[in-house]
N, C-alpha and C positions, 0 to 999 in steps of 0.2 A: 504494500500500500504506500503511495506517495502523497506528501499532504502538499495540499497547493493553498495556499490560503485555510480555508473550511473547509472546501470542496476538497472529497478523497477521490483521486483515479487509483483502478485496477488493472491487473492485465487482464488482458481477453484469454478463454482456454488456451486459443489456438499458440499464444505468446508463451503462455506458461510453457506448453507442450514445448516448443521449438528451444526455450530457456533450459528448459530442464535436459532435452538431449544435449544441447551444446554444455555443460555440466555435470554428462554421465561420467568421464573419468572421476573429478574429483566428488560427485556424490558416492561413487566405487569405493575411493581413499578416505571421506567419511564413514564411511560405514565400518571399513578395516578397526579406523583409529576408536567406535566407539565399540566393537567387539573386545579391542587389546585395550581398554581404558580399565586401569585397575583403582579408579573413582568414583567411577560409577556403579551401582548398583544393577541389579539384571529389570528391575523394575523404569529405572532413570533409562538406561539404553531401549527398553522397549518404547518408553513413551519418548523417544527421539526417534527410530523408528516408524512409530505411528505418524508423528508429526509431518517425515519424511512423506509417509505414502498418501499423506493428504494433499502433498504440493506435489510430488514428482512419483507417482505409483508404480511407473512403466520401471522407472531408474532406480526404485526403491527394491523393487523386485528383480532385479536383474543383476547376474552375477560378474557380464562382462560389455562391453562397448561397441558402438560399431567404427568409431574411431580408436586403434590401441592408442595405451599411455605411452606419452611422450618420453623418450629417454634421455631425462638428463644430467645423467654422468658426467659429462665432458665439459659441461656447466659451471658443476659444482667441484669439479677439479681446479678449472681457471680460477673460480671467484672465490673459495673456498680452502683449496686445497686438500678438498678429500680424495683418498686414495680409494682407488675400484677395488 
């Protein structure tokens, strides 16, 4: 929801839909990070989960992408210094 003034705009389904594919990898890596969170309880990750398949259900459910994840190694070497 964006506020404009008073007046709330929403997205349209079809936006949501197109938003949420172009965010299947990193909804993918959400979901990883809230399986391996040792914060959260099993109750907190499911109601993230839920929340998930309310805005993105196709990606919520889905184990992989039609775009794969970006590799970047080679990145994080330059800027970073980490070793492969």
């Amino acid at each position: 929801i964006n506020k404009a003034g008073w007046k709330l705009k929403y997205l349209s389904e079809e936006s949501t839909r197109l938003i949420c594919a172009k965010l299947c990898n990193e909804i993918q890596t959400y979901k990883k990070i809230l399986r391996l969170s040792i914060n959260l309880n099993e109750k907190q990750v499911q109601q993230s989960v839920d929340e998930l398949m309310n805005s993105c259900p196709t990606e919520a459910l889905a184990t992989t992408c039609n775009v794969p994840m970006p590799n970047i190694t080679e990145k994080l070497i330059q800027s970073r210094g980490y070793m492969s």
